[in-house]
C-alpha positions as CSV (number, residue, x, y, z in Angstrom):
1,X,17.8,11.7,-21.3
2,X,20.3,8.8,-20.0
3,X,20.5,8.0,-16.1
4,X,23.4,6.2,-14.7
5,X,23.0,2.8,-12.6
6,X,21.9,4.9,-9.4
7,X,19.1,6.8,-11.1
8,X,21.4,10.2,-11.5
9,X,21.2,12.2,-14.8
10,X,24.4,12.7,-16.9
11,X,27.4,13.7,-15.0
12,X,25.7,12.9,-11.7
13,X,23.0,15.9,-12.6
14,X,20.0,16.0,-9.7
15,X,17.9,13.5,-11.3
16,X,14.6,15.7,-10.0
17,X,15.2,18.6,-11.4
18,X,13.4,19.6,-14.9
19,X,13.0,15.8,-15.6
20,X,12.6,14.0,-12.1
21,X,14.2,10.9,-11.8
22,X,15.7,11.1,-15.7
23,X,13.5,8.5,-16.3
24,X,11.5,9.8,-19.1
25,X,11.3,12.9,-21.2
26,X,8.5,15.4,-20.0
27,X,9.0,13.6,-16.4
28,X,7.7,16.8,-14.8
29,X,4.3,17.0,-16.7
30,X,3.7,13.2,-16.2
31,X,4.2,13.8,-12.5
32,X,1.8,16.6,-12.0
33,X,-0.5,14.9,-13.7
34,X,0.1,12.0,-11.8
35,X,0.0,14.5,-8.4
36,X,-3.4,15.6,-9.7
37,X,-4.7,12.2,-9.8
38,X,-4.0,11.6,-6.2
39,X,-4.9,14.6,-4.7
40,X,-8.2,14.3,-6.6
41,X,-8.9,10.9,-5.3
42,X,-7.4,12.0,-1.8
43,X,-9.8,15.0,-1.7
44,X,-12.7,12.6,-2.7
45,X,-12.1,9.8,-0.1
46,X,-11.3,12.6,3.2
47,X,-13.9,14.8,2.5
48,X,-16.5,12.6,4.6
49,X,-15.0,12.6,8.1
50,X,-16.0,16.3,8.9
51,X,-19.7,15.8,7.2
52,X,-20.5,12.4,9.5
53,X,-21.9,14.2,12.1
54,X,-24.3,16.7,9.7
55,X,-24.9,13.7,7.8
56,X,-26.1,11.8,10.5
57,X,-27.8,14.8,11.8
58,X,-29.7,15.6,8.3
59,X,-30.9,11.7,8.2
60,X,-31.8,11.5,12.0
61,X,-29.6,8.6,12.6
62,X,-26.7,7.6,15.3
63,X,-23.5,8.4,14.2
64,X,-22.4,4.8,13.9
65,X,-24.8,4.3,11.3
66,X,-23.7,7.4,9.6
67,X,-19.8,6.1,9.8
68,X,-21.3,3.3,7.2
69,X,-20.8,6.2,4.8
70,X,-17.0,6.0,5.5
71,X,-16.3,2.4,6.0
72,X,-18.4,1.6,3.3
73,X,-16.2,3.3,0.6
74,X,-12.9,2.2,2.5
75,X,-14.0,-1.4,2.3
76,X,-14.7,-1.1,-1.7
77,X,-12.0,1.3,-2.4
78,X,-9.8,-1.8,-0.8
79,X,-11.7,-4.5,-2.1
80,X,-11.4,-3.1,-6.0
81,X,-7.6,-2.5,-5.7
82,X,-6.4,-6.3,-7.6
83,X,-9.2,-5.7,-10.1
84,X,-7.8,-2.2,-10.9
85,X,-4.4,-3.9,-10.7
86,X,-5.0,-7.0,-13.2
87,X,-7.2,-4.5,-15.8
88,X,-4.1,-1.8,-15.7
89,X,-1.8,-4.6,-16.9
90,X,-4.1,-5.1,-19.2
91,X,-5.5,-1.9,-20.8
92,X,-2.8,0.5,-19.7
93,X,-2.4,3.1,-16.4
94,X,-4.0,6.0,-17.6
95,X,-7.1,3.8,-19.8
96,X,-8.2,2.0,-15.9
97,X,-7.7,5.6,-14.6
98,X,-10.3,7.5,-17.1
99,X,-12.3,4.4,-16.8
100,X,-12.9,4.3,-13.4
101,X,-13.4,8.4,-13.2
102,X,-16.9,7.9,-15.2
103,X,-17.9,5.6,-12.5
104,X,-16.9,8.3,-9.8
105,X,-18.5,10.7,-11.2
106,X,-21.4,9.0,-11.3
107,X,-21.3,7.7,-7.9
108,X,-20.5,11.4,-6.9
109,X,-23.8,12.9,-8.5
110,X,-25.5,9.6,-6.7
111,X,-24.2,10.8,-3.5
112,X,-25.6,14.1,-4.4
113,X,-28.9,13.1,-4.9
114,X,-29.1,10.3,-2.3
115,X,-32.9,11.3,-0.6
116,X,-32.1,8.3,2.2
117,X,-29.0,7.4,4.6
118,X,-28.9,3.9,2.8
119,X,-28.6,5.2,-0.7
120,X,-25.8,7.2,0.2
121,X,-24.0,4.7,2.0
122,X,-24.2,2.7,-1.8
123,X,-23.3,6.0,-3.4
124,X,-19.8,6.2,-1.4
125,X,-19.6,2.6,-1.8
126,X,-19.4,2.8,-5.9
127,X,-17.6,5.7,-5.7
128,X,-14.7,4.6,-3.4
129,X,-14.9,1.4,-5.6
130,X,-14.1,3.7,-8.8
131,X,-11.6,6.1,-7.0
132,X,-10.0,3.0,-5.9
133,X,-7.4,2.7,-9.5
134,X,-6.4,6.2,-9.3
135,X,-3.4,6.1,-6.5
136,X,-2.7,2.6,-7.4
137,X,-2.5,2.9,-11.3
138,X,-0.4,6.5,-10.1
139,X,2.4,4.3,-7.8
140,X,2.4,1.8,-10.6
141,X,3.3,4.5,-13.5
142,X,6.3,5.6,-11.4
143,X,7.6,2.5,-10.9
144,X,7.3,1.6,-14.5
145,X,8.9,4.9,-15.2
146,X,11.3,5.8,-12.7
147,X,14.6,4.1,-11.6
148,X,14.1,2.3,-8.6
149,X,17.2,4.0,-6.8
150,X,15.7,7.4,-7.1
151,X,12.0,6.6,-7.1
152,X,10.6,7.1,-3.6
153,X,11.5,10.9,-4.4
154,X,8.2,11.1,-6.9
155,X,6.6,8.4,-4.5
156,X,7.0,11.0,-2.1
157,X,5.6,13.4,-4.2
158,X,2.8,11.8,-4.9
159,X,2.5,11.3,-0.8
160,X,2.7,15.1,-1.1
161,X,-0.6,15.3,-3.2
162,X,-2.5,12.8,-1.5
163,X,-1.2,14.9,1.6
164,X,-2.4,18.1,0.1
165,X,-6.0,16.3,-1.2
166,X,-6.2,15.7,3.0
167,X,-5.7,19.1,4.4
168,X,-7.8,20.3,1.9
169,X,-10.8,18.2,2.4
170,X,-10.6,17.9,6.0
171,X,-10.4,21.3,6.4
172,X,-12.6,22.4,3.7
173,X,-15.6,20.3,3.5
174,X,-16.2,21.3,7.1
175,X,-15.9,24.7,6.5
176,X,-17.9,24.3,3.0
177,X,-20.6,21.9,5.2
178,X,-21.4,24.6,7.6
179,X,-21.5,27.0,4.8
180,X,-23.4,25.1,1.9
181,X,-24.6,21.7,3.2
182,X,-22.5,18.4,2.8
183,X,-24.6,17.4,-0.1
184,X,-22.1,20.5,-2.0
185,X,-19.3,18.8,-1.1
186,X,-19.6,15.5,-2.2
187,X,-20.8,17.4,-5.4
188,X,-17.8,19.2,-5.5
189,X,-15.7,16.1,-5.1
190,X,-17.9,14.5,-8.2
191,X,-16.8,17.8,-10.3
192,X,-12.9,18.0,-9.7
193,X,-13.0,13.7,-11.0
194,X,-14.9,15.0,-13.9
195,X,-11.9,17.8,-14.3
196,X,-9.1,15.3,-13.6
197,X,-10.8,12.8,-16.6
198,X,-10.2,15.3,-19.4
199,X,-7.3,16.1,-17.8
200,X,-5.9,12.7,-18.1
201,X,-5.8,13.0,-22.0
202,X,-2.8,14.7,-21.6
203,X,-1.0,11.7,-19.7
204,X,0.7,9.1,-22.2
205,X,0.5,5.8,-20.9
206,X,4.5,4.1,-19.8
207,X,6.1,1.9,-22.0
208,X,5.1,-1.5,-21.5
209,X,2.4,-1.0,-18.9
210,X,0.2,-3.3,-21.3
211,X,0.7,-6.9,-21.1
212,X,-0.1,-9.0,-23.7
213,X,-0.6,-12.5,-21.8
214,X,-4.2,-14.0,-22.1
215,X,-6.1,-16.3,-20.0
216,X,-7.0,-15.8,-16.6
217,X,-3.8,-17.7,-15.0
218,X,-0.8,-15.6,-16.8
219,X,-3.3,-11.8,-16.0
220,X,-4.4,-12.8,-12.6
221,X,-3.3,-16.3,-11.0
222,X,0.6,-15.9,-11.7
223,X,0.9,-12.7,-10.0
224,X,-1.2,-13.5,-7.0
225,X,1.0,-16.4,-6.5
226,X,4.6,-14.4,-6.9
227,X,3.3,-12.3,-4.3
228,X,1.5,-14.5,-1.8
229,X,4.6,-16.9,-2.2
230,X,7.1,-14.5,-0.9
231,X,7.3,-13.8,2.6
232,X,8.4,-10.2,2.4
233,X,5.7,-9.5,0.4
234,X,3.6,-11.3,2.9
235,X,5.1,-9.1,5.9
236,X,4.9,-5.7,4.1
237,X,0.9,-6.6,2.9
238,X,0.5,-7.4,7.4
239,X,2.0,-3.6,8.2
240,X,0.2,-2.2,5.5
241,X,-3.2,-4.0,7.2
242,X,-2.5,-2.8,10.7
243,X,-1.1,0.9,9.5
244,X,-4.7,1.2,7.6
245,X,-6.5,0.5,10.7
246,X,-4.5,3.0,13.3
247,X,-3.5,5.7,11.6
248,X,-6.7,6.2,8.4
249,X,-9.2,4.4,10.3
250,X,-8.8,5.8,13.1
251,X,-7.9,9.3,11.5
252,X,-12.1,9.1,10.9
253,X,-12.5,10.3,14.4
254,X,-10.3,13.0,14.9
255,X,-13.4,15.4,13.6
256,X,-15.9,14.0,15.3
257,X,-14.3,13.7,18.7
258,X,-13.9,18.0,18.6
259,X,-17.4,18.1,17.1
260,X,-18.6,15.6,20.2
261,X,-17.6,18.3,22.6
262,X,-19.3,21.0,20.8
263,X,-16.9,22.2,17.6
264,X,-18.7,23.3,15.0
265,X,-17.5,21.3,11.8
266,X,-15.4,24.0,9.6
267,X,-13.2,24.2,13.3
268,X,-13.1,20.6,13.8
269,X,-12.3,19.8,10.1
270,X,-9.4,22.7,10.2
271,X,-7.9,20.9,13.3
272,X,-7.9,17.3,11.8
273,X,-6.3,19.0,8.8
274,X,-3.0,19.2,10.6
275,X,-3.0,15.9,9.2
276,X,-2.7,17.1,5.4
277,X,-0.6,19.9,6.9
278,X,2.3,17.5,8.4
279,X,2.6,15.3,5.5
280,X,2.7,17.8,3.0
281,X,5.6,19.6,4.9
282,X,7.2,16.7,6.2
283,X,6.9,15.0,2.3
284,X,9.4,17.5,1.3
285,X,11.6,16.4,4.3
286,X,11.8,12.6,3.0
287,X,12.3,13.8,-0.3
288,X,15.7,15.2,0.7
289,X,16.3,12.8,3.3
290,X,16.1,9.4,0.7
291,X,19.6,8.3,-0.3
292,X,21.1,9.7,2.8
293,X,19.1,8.0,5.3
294,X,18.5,4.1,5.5
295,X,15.2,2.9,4.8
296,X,14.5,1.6,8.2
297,X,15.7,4.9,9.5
298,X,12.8,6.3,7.7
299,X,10.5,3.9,8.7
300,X,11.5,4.2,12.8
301,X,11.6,8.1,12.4
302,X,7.5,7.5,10.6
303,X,7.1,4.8,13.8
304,X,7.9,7.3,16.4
305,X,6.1,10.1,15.0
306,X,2.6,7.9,14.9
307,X,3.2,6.5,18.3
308,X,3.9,10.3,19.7
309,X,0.6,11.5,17.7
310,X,-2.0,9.3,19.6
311,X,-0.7,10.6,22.9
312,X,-1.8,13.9,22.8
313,X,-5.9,13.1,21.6
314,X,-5.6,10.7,24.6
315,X,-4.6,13.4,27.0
316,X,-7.2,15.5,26.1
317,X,-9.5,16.6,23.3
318,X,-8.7,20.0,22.6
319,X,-8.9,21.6,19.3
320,X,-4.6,22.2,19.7
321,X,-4.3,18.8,20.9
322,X,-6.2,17.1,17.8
323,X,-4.2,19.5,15.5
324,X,-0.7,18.4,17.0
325,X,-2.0,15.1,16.5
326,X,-2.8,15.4,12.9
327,X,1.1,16.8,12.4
328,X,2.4,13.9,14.3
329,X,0.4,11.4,11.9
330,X,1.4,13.5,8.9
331,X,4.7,12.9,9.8
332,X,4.5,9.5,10.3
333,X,2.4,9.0,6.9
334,X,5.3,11.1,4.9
335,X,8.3,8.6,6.7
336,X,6.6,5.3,7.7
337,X,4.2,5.2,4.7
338,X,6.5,6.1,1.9
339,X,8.6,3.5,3.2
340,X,6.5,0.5,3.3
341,X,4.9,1.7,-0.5
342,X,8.3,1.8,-2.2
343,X,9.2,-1.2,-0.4
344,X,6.0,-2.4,-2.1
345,X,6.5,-1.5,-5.5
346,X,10.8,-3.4,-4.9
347,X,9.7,-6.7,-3.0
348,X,8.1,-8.9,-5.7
349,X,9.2,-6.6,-8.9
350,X,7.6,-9.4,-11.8
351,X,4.6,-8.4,-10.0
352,X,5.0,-5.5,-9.4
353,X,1.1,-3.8,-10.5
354,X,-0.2,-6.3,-7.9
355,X,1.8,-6.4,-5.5
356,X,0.7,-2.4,-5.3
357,X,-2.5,-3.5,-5.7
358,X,-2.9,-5.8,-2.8
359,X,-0.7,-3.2,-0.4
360,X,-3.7,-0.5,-1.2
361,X,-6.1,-3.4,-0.3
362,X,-4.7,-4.3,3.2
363,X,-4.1,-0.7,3.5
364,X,-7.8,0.3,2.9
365,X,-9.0,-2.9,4.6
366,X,-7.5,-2.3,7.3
367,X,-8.9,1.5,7.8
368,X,-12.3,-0.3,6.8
369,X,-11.7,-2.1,9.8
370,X,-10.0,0.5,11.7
371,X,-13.6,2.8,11.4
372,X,-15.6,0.2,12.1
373,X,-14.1,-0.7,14.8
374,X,-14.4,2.6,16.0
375,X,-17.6,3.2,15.4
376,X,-19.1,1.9,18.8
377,X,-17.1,3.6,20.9
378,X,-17.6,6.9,18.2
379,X,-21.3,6.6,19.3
380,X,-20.9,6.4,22.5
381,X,-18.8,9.2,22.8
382,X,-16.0,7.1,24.4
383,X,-12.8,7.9,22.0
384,X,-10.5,7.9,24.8
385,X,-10.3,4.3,24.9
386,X,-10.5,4.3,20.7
387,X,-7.5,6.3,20.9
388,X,-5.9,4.3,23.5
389,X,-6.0,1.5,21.4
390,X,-5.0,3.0,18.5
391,X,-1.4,3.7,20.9
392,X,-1.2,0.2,22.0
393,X,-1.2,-0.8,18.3
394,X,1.5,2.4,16.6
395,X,4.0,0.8,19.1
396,X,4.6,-2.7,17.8
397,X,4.2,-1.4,14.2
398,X,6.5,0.9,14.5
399,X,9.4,-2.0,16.0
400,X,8.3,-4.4,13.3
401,X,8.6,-2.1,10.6
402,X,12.1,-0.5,11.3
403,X,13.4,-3.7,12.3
404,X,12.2,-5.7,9.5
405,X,13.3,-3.4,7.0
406,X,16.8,-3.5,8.3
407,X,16.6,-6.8,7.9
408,X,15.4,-6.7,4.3
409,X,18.4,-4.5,3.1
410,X,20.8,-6.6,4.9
411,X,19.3,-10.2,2.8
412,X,19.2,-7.9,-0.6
413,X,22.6,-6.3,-0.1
């Protein structure tokens, strides 16, 4: 199937119907596939904030130490993104994705078995470190596939998975917890990347993903320096850091603070779902908004949602209040974040695998740093002042990003 220049099918035909974006023949099937992949890994790396406190409770340790569980696979699941990044270019998408699912899966039965508090902080650590190439290798495929004027509509598809993967395990592991034990649900997580690996057989890898450069300057060096040498790059990699830390980082605590005050954890995961809830519905709202709205008008709408969604946590503690919240940030994910990652995937497009590859590294560092950050004042029970702060930092994001990304489209225009 031909596109024209703007990414539109023949005679202007909706380019996400039957075959989104025209891109590619069976562009459906690759994209639920590709949906799959991020829900699975979504599901896998959300599940733990509702099981903290049982965790902590099952080992007889402070929360804090417990939160290790959660910073711990941020911090790898960051950490591993250029490594996925460099071996995709080099084995293909779909070959780093199956890869990496064996060492999930075995991390996930690790977790499983874990008989002490510091073996399963290892556990999560290997398997965010695995999970890690699914989203990344996922964004990648699309922007090898799709045009780059239609593509934030499967980008925001894929948000809708990953948004999906969120109210799911938020919502279910607690309720699954209190039913079963958290040691089922990290099992379950373990089973469904064991499911997505076969199902991956069925995903043919885009053409040209594999590069044939050797040596470690032309796979690894080159790229590093396209990105780090462009200041764009630079300045999207800083908001994906400090959007890591206040809305995933500090998204951790959301469960616990209702479970501080005596929710049980199925009530206080279904409340922090709101999160998966928003950004699954309001997905669907960017998807029909890209192309008629600006970029940065996507970005301030995303801005003001997050700065609107720590207010109400702050107020007060409530199981309404953290739910509203969770919408709010769901919002702001599905607008601000879908923003900054297809800006990510256009700013430095030679590099494109790791320049995707470094934003989900700042991203995940920066929620790595957002729940550690956290964790004192978790402990202490004091998350008014941990979602106070998380405020004071949405507002100048939120400026930064829609103003700079005005900016951008003026200099590219």
């Amino acid at each position: 199937m031909s596109t024209t220049p703007d990414g539109s099918g023949p005679d202007g035909a909706d380019p996400d119907g039957a075959d989104p974006g025209g891109a590619v023949p069976d562009g459906t099937r690759r994209l639920r596939l590709l949906q799959l992949a991020s829900l699975t890994s979504t599901v896998d790396r959300f599940a733990i904030a509702p099981l903290l406190v049982p965790i902590a409770a099952s080992f007889s340790a402070p929360l804090a130490a417990a939160a290790g569980a959660a910073g711990g696979y941020f911090l790898a699941y960051g950490l591993m993104q250029v490594v996925w990044g460099v071996l995709s270019d080099r084995i293909g998408r779909v070959r780093v994705m199956r890869l990496a699912l064996v060492g999930a899966v075995l991390g996930g039965v690790a977790s499983v078995l874990a008989p002490t508090l510091a073996v399963l902080v290892v556990a999560r650590v290997v398997t965010g470190a695995c999970t890690a190439a699914l989203i990344p290798a996922a964004l990648v495929y699309v922007g090898d596939t799709w045009p780059a004027a239609v593509r934030q509509r499967p980008l925001s598809d894929l948000l809708a998975a990953t948004a999906l993967g969120t109210a799911v395990a938020t919502a279910g592991a607690g309720l699954l917890a209190d039913l079963a034990g958290w040691r089922v649900v990290l099992g379950a997580t373990a089973a469904g990347c064991a499911v997505l690996f076969v199902a991956l057989r069925a995903l043919p890898e885009p053409d040209g993903a594999r590069t044939t450069s050797r040596g470690i300057v032309d796979a690894v060096l080159r790229p590093l320096a396209a990105v780090a040498g462009n200041g764009w790059a630079r300045l999207v990699l800083a908001l994906a850091f400090v959007e890591g830390a206040v809305v995933l980082g500090v998204l951790t605590y959301l469960a616990p603070s209702l479970q501080a005050g005596g929710s049980s954890a199925a009530l206080a995961g279904l409340a922090a779902g709101g999160y998966g809830v928003g950004a699954v519905l309001f997905s669907r709202v960017v998807r029909r908004l890209v192309g008629r709205l600006r970029p940065a008008a996507l970005a301030a709408v995303g801005g003001g949602f997050l700065v609107i969604a720590w207010v109400f946590p702050l107020v007060v503690v409530h199981p309404v209040t953290v739910a509203v919240a969770g919408l709010c940030l769901g919002g702001a994910w599905a607008f601000l974040h879908s923003t900054l990652q297809t800006w990510a995937t256009e700013v430095v497009p030679q590099a494109r695998a790791t320049a995707v590859a470094l934003f989900a590294t700042l991203l995940f560092l920066g929620s790595s740093a957002g729940t550690a950050l956290g964790a004192p004042l978790a402990d202490a029970g004091r998350f008014a002042p941990l979602f106070a702060a998380a405020l004071v930092a949405s507002v100048p994001l939120a400026l930064v990003a829609a103003w700079t990304r005005a900016r951008y489209a003026r200099r590219a225009a």
